[in-house]
TORKOL-4160 file (C-alpha; in steps of 0.2 Angstrom, whole numbers, padded with zeros to 4 digits, m for minus):
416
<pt num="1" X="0000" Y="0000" Z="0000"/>
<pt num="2" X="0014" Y="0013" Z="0004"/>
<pt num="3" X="0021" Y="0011" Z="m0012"/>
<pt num="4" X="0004" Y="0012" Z="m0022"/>
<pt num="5" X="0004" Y="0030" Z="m0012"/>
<pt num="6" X="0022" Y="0034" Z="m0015"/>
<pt num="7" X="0018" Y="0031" Z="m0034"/>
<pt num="8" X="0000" Y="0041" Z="m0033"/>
<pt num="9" X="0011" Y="0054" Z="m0024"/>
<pt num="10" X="0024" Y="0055" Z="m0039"/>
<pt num="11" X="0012" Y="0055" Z="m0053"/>
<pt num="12" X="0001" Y="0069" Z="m0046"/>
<pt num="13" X="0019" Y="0080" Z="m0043"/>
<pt num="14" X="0022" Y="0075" Z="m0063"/>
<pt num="15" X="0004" Y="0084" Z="m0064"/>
<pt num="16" X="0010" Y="0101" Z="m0058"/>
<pt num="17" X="0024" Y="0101" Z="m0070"/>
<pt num="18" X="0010" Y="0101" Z="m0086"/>
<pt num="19" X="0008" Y="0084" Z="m0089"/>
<pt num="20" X="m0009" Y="0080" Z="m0096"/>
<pt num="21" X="m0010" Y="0062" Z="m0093"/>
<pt num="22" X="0006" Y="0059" Z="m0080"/>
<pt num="23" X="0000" Y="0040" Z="m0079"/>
<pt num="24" X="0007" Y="0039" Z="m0096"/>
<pt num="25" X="0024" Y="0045" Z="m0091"/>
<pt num="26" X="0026" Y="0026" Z="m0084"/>
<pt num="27" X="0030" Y="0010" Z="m0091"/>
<pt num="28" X="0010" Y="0002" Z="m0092"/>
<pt num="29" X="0017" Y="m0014" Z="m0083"/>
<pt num="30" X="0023" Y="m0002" Z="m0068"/>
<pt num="31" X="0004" Y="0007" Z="m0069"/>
<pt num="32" X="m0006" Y="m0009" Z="m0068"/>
<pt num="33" X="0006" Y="m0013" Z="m0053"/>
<pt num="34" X="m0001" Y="0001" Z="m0042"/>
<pt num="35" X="m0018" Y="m0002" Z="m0047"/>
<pt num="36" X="m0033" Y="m0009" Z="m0036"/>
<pt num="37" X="m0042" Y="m0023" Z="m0044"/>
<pt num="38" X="m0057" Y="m0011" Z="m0042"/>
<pt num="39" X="m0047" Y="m0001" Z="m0053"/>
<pt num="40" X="m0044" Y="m0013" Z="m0066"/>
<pt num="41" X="m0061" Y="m0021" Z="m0067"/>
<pt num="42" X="m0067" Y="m0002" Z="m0068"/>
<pt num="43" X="m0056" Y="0001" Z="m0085"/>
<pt num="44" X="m0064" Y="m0013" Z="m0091"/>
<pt num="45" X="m0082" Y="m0007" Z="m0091"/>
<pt num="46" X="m0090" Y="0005" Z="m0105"/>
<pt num="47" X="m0105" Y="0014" Z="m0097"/>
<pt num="48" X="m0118" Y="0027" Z="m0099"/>
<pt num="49" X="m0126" Y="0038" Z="m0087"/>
<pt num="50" X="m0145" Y="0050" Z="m0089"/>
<pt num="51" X="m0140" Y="0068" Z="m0091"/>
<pt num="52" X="m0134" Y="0080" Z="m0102"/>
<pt num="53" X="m0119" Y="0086" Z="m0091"/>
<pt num="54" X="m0110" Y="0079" Z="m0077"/>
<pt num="55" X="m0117" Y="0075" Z="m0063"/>
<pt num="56" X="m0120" Y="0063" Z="m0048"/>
<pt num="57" X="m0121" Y="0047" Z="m0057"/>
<pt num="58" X="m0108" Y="0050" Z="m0067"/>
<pt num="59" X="m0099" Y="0055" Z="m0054"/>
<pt num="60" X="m0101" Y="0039" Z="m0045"/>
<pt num="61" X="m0097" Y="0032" Z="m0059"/>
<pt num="62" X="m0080" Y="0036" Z="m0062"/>
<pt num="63" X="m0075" Y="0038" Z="m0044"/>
<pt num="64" X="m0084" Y="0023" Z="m0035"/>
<pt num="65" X="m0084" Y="0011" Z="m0051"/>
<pt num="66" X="m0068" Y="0018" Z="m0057"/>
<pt num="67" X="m0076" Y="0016" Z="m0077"/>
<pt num="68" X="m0061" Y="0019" Z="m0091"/>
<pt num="69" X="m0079" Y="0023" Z="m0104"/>
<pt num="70" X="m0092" Y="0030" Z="m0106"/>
<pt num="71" X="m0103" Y="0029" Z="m0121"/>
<pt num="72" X="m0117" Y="0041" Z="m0128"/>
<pt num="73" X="m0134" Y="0039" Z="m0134"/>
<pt num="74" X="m0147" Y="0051" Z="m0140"/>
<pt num="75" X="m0160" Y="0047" Z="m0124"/>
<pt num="76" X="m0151" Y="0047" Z="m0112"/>
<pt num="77" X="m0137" Y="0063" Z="m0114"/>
<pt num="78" X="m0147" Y="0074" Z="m0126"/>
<pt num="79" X="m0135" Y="0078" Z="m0139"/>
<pt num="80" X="m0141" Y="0093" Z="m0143"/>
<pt num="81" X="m0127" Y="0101" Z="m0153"/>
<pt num="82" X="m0108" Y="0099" Z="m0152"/>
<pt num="83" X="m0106" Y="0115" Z="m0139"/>
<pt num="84" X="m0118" Y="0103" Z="m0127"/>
<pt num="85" X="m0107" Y="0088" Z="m0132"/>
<pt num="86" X="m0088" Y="0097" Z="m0130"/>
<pt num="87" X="m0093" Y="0102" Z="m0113"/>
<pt num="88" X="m0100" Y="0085" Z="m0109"/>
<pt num="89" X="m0083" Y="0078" Z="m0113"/>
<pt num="90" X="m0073" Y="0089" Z="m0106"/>
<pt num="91" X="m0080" Y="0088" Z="m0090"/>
<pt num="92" X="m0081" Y="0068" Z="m0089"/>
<pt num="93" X="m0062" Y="0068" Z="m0093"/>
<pt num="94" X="m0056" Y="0084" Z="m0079"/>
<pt num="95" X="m0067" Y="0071" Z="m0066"/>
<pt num="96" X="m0057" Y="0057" Z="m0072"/>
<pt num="97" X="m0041" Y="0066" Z="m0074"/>
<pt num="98" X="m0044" Y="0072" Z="m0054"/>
<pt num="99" X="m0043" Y="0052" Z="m0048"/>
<pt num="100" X="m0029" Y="0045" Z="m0042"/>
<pt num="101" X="m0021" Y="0037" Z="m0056"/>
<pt num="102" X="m0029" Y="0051" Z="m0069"/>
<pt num="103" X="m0032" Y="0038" Z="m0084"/>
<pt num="104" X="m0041" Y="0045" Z="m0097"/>
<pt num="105" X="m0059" Y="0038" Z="m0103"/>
<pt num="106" X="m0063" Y="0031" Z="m0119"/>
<pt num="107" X="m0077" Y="0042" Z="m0124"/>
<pt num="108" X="m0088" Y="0034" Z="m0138"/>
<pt num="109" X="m0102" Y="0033" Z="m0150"/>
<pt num="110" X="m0111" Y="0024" Z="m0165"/>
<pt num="111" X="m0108" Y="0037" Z="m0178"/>
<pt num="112" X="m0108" Y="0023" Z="m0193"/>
<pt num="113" X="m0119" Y="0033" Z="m0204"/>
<pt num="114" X="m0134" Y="0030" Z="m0211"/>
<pt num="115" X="m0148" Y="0026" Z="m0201"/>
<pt num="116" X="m0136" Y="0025" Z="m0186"/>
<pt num="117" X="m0131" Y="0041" Z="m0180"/>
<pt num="118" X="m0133" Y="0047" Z="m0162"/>
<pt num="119" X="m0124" Y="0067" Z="m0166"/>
<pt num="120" X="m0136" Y="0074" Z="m0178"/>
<pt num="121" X="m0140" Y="0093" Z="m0173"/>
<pt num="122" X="m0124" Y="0102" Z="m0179"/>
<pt num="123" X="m0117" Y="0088" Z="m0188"/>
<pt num="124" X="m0116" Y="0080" Z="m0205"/>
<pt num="125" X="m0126" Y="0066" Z="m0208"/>
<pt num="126" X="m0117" Y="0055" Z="m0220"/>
<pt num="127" X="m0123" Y="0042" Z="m0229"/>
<pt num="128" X="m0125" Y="0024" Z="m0225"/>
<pt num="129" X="m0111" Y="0012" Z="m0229"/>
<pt num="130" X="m0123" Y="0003" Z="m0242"/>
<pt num="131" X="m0124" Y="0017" Z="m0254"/>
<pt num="132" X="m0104" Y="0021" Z="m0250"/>
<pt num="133" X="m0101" Y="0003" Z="m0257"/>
<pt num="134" X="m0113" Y="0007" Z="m0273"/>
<pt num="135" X="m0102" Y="0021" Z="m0279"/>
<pt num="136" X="m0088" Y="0007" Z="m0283"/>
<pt num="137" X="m0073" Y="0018" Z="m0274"/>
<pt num="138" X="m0068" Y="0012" Z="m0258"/>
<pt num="139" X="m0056" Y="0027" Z="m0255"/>
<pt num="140" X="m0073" Y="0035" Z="m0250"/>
<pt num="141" X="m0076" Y="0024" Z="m0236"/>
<pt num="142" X="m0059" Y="0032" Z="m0231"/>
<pt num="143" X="m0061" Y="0051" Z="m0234"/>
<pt num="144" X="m0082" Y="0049" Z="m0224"/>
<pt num="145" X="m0072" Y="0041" Z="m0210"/>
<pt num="146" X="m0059" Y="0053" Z="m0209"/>
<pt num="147" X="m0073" Y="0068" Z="m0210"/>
<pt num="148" X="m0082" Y="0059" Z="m0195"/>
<pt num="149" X="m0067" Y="0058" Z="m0182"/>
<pt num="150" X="m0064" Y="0077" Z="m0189"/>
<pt num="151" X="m0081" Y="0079" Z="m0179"/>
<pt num="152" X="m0079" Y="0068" Z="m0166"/>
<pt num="153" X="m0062" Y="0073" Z="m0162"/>
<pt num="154" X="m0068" Y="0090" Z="m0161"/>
<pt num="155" X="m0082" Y="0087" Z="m0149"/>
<pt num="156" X="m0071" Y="0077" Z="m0137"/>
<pt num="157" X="m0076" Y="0061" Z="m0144"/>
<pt num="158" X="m0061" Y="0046" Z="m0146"/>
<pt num="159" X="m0068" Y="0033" Z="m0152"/>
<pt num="160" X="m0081" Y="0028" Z="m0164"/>
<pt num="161" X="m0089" Y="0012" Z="m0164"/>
<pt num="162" X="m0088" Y="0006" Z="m0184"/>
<pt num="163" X="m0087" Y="0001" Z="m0195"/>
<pt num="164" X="m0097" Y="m0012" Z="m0199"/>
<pt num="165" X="m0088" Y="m0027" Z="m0209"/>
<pt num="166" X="m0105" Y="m0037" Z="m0210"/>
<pt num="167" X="m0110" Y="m0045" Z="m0226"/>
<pt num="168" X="m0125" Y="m0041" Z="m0233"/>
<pt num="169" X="m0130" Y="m0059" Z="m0239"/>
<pt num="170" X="m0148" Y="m0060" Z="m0231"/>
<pt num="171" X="m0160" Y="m0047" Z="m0237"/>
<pt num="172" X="m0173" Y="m0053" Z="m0223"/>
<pt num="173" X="m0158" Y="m0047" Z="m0209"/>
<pt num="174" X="m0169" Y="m0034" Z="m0198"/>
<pt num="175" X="m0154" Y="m0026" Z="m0189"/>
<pt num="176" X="m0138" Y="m0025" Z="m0202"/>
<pt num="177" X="m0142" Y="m0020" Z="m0220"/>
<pt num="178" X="m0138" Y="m0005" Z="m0228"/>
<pt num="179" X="m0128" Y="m0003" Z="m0212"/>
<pt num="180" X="m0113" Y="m0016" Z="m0222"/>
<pt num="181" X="m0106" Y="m0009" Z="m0236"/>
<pt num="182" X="m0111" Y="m0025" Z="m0248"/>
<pt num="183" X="m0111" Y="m0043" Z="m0252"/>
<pt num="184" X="m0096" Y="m0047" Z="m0258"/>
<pt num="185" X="m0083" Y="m0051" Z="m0243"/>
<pt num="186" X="m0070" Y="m0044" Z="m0255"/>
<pt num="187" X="m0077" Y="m0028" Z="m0257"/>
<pt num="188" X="m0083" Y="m0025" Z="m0238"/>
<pt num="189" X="m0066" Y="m0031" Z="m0232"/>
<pt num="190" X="m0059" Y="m0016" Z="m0242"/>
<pt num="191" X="m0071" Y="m0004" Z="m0239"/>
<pt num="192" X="m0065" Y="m0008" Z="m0219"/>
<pt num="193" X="m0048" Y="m0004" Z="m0224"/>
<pt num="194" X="m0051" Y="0011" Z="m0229"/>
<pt num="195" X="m0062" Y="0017" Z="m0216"/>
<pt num="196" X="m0049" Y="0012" Z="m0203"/>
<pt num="197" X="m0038" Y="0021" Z="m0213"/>
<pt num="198" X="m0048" Y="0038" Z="m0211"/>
<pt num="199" X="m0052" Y="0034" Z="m0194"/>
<pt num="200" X="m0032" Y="0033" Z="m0190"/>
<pt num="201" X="m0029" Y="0047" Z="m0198"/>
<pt num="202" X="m0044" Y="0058" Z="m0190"/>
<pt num="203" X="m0036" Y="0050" Z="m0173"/>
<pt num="204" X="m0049" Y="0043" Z="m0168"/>
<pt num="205" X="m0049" Y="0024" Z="m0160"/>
<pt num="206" X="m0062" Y="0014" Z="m0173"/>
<pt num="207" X="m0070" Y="m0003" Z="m0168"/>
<pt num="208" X="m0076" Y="m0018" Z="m0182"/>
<pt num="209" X="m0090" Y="m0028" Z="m0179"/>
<pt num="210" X="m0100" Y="m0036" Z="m0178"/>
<pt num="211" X="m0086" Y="m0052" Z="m0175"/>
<pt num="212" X="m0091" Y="m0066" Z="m0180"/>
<pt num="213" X="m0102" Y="m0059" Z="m0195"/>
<pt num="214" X="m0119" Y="m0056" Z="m0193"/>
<pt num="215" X="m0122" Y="m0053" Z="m0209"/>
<pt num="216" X="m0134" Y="m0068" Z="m0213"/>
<pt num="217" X="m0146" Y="m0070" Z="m0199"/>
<pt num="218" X="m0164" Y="m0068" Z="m0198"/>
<pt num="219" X="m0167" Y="m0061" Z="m0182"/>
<pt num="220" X="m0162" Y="m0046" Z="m0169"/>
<pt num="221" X="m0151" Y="m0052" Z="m0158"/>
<pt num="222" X="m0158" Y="m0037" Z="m0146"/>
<pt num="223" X="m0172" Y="m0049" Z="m0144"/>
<pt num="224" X="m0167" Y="m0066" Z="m0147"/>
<pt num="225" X="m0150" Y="m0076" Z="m0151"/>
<pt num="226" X="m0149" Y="m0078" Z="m0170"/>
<pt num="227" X="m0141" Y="m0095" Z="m0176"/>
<pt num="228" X="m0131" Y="m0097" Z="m0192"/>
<pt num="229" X="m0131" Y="m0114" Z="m0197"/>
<pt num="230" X="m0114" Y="m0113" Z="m0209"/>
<pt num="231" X="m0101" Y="m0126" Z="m0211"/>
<pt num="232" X="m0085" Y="m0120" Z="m0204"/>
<pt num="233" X="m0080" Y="m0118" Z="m0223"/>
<pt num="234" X="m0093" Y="m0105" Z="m0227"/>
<pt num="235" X="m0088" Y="m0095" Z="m0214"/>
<pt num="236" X="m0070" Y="m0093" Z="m0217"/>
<pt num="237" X="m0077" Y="m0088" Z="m0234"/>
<pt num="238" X="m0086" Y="m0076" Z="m0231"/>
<pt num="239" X="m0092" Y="m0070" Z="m0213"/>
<pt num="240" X="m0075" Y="m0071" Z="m0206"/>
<pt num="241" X="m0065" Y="m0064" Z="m0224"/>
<pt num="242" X="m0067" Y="m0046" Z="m0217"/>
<pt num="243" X="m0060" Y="m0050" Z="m0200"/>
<pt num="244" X="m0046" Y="m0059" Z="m0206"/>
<pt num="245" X="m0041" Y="m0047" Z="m0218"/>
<pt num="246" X="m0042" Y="m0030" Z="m0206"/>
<pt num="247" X="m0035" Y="m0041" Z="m0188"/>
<pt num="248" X="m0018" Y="m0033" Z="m0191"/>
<pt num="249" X="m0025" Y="m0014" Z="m0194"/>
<pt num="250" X="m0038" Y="m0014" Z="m0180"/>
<pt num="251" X="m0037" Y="m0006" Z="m0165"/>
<pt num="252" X="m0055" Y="m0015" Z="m0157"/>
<pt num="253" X="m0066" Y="m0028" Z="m0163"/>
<pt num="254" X="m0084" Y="m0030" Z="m0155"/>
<pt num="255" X="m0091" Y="m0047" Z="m0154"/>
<pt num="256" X="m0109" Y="m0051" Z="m0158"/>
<pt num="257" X="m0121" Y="m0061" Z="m0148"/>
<pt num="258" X="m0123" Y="m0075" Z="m0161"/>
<pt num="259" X="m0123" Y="m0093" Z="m0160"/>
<pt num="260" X="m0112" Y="m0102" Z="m0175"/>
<pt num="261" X="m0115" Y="m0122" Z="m0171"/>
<pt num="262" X="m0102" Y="m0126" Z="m0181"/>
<pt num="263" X="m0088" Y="m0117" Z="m0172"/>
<pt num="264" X="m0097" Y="m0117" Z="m0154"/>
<pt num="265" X="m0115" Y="m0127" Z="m0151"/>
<pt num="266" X="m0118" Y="m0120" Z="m0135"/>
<pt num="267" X="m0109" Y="m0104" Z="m0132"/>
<pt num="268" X="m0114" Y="m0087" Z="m0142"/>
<pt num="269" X="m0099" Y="m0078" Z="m0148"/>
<pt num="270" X="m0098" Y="m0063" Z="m0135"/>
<pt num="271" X="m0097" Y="m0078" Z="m0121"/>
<pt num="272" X="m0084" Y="m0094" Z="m0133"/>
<pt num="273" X="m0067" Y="m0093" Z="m0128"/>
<pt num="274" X="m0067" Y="m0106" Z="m0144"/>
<pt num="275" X="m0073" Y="m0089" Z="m0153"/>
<pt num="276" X="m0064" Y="m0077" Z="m0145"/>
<pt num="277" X="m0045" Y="m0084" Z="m0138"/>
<pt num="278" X="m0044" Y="m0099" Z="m0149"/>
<pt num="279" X="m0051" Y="m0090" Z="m0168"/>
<pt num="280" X="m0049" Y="m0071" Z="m0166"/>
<pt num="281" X="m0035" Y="m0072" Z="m0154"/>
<pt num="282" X="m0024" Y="m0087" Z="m0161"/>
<pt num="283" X="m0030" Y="m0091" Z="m0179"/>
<pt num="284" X="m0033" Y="m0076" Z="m0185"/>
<pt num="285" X="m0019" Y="m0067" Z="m0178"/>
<pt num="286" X="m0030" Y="m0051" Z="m0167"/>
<pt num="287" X="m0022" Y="m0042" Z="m0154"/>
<pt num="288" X="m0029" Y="m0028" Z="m0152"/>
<pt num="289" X="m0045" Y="m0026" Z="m0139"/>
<pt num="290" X="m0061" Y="m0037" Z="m0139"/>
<pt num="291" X="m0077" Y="m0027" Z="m0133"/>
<pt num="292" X="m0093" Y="m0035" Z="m0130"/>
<pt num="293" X="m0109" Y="m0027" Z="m0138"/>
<pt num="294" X="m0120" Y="m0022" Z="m0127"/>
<pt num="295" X="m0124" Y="m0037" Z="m0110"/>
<pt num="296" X="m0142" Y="m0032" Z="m0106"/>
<pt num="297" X="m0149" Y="m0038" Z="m0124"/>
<pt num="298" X="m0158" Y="m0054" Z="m0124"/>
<pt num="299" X="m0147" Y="m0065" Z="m0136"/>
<pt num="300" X="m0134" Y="m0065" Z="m0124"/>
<pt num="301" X="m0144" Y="m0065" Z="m0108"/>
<pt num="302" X="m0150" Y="m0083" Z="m0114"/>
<pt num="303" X="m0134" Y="m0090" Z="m0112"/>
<pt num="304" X="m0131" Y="m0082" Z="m0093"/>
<pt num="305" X="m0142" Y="m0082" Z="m0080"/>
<pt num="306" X="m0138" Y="m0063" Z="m0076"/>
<pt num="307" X="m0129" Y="m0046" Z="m0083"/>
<pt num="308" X="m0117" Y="m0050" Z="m0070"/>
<pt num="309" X="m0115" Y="m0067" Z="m0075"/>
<pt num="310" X="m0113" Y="m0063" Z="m0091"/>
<pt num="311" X="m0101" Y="m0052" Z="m0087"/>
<pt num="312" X="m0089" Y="m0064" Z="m0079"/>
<pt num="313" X="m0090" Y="m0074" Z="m0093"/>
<pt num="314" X="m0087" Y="m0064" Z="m0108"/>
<pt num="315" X="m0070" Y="m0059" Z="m0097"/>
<pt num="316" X="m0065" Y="m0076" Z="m0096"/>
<pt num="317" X="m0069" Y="m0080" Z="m0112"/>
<pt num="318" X="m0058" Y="m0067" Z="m0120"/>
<pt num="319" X="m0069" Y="m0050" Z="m0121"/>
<pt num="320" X="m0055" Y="m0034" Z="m0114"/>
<pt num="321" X="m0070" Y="m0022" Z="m0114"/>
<pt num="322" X="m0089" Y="m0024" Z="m0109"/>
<pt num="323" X="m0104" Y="m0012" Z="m0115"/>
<pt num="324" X="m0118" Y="m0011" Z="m0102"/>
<pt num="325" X="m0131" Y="m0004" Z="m0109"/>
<pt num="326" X="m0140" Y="0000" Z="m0123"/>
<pt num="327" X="m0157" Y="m0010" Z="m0117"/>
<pt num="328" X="m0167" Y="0005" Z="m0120"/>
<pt num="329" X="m0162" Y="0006" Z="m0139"/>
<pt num="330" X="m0174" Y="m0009" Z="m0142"/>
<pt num="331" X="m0194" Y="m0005" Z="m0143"/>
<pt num="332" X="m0190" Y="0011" Z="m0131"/>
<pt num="333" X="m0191" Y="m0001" Z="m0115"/>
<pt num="334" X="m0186" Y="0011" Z="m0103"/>
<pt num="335" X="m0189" Y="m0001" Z="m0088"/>
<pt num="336" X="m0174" Y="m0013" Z="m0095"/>
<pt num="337" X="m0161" Y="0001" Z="m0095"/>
<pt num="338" X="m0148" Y="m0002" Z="m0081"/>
<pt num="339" X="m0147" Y="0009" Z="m0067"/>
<pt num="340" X="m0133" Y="0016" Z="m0058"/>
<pt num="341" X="m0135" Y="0001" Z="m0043"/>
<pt num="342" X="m0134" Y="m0012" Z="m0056"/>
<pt num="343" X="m0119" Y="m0005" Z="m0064"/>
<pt num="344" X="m0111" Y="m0004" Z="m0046"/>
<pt num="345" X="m0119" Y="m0023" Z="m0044"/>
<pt num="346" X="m0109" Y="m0029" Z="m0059"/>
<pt num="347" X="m0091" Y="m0022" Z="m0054"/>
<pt num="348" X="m0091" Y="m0027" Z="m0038"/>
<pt num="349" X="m0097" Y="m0045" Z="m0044"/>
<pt num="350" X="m0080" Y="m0044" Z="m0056"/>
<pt num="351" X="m0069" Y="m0038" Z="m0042"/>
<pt num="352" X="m0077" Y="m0053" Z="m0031"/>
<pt num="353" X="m0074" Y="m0065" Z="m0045"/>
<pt num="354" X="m0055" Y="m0060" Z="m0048"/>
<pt num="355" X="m0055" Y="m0062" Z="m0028"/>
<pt num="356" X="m0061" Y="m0079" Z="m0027"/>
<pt num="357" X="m0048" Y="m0085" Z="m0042"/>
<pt num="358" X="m0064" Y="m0087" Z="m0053"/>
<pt num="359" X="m0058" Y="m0074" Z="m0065"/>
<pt num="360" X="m0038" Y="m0076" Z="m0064"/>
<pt num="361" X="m0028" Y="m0060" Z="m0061"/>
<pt num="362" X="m0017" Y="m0064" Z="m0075"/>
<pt num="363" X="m0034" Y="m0063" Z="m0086"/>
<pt num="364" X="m0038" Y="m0046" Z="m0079"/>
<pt num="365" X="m0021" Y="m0039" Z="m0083"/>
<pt num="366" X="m0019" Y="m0045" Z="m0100"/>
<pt num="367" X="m0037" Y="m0035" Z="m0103"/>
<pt num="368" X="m0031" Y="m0018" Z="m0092"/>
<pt num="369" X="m0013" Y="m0017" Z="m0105"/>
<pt num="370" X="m0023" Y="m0018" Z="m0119"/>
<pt num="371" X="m0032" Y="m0006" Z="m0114"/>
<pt num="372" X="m0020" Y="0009" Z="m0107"/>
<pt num="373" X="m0010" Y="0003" Z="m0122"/>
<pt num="374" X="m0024" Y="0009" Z="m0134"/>
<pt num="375" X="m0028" Y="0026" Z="m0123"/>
<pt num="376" X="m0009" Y="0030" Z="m0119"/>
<pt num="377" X="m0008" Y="0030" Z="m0141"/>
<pt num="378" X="m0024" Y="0039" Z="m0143"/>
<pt num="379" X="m0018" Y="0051" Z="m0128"/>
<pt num="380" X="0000" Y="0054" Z="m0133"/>
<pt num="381" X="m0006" Y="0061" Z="m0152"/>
<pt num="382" X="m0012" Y="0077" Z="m0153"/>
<pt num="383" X="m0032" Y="0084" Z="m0153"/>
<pt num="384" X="m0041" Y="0097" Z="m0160"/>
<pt num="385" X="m0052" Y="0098" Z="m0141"/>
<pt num="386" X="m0039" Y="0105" Z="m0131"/>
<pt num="387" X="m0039" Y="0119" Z="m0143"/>
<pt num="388" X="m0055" Y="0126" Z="m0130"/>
<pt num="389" X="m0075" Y="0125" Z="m0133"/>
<pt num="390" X="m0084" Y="0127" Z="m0147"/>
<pt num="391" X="m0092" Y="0143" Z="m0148"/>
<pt num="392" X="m0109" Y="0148" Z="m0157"/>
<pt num="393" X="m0100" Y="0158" Z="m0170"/>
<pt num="394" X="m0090" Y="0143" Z="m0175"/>
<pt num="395" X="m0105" Y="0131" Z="m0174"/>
<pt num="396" X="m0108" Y="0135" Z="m0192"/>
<pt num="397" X="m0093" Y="0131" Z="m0198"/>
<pt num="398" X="m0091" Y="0114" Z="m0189"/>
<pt num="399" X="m0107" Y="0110" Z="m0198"/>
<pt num="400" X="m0099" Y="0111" Z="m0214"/>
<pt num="401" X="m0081" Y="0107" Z="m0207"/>
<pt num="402" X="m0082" Y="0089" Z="m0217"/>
<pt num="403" X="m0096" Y="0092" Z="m0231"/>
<pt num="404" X="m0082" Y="0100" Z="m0242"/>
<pt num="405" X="m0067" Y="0085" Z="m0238"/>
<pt num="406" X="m0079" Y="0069" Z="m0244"/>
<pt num="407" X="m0079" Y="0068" Z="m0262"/>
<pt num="408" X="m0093" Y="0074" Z="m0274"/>
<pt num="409" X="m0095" Y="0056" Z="m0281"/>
<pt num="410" X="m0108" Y="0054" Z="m0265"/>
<pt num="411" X="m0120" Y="0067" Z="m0272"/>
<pt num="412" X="m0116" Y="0056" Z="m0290"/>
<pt num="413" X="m0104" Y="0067" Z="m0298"/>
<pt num="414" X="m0088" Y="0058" Z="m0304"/>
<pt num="415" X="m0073" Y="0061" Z="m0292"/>
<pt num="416" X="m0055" Y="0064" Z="m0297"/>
């Protein structure tokens, strides 16, 4: 204990000669050394909270969960405009930045395009993937993404959940669709790669999913758990082309809750260590950090008996990062969205399970370097938010700050 507050002490003295994010001044080995399990299982966790600006609950949060992101939806943070959405982030990163250990949070969204946009007032609504695959030039799947972690960026946001490597193989899909960028696995896998492209150039941290495809099912896995009765084979072929293809350029990969009987009869993706260590991890090659979709939709709830229990197990099965929430998205079912107390419920359930030996500590460690790894890259490169708030005189001008960069073949005319 001492020399946790010995390196607490030194680290906050590194504060008052300008660093930013001191933490980073360290080795990450040597961080994840001073840090509390509590700690640890917090960095794990990507939450939300109800209110426009900070306050108690997210407050709690970040100091009493010790959560490493926060993600935004419409309903639940207003996203008004990007003055409402800067000061939003600002404020959750100075409140993280005045804990012990200052880590910075992942801040994120779905911003795919399309029908999935949760920043629409004040910022440009570009098209979805489908009709970016349907101009034949994939170097515009690079110059939209870049455009949108312009805006993100600027609004304090770091990372975007997308794109979508799906394949459009099932017209009767009710949840992918003109969300994947075809269905030819060829052509979405370089479609991604050049969205990942723009996204690392914008700054911003990007995510593929959904891992492993979910491109050919029938129904939502909000509701239920789709099955997709393929030969090992056909997946390789095609659901998994993209995955393999991108693995060495991506930063995060989200899992979907899926159930592929040919790779895993009883285990949904988001909860297979046969998915997740032994194929994304080992066969394909992925390093990078596994998040979960979203705990509290039904598909992966049929395979746990609870949020908290499945929250153990997508850890141990290989997941770095859980989302919890998202509930509310489905049928506007306000009653299933997790509360605050739930949230608290589900970290001190991880923390107890690293306790008991059920979730090895070696696990949790290998999850927490991936991601300060990820936030010490992101952290260290420069950002256009530091540069102060957004004013109103400005909001115009961020309105139209990407409309000019994406190429004019998106409104038909032939690019250059």
């Amino acid at each position: 204990m001492y020399h946790r507050y010995a390196f607490i002490f030194l680290t906050s003295t590194l504060l008052l000669f300008g660093y930013s994010s001191h933490i980073f001044a360290y080795e990450i080995g040597q961080v994840i050394s001073h840090m509390t399990n509590e700690e640890k299982v917090g960095q794990l966790l990507m939450v939300h909270f109800n209110g426009m600006s900070v306050n108690e609950d997210a407050k709690r949060l970040i100091q009493k969960v010790h959560a490493g992101a926060f993600i935004y939806y419409n309903w639940a943070n207003g996203l008004e405009d990007p003055i409402q959405v800067q000061k939003l982030s600002a404020d959750l990163q100075k409140l993280a930045q005045a804990q012990p250990l200052s880590i910075p949070l992942f801040i994120a969204v779905d911003q795919e395009g399309g029908r999935v946009n949760r920043l629409k007032n004040g910022f440009t609504l570009f098209p979805s993937n489908l009709l970016i695959g349907q101009t034949k030039q994939p170097k515009i799947a690079g110059e939209v993404a870049f455009a949108i972690g312009e805006q993100l960026k600027t609004v304090g946001i770091n990372l975007n959940l997308a794109p979508v490597v799906d394949i459009n193989s099932n017209p009767n899909n009710p949840v992918i669709g003109d969300r994947s960028f075809g269905e030819s696995p060829q052509e979405v896998a370089e479609y991604g790669k050049w969205a990942l492209d723009g996204y690392k150039r914008a700054n911003i941290v990007s995510c593929l999913k959904h891992f492993p495809g979910h491109g050919d099912t029938r129904v939502d896995s909000h509701a239920e758990l789709p099955v997709i009765n393929k030969s090992t084979e056909e997946l390789w072929k095609i659901e998994l082309f993209p995955f393999v293809q991108l693995a060495k350029e991506a930063d995060m990969i989200m899992t979907a809750h899926i159930l592929l009987p040919s790779l895993d009869s009883t285990k949904c993706a988001t909860l297979s260590s046969i998915l997740l260590k032994d194929l994304l991890r080992e066969q394909i090659g992925f390093d990078g950090v596994i998040i979960s979709d979203s705990l509290v939709m039904q598909s992966v709830l049929n395979n746990a008996s609870s949020v908290e229990e499945a929250a153990i197990q997508a850890v141990n099965a290989g997941c770095d990062m859980i989302i919890l929430g998202g509930k509310q998205l489905l049928d506007n079912q306000n009653s299933l969205e997790l509360s605050i107390e739930d949230v608290v419920k589900i970290h001190r359930s991880l923390v107890e399970a690293v306790r008991v030996g059920r979730i090895p500590e070696k696990r949790l460690n290998e999850s927490v370097e991936r991601i300060l790894k990820l936030k010490e890259r992101i952290q260290n490169s420069e950002t256009r938010q530091r540069g102060g708030i957004i004013n109103e005189t400005h909001t115009f001008q961020f309105s139209l700050l990407c409309v000019f960069s994406v190429p004019l073949c998106l409104f038909g005319l032939k690019c250059m």
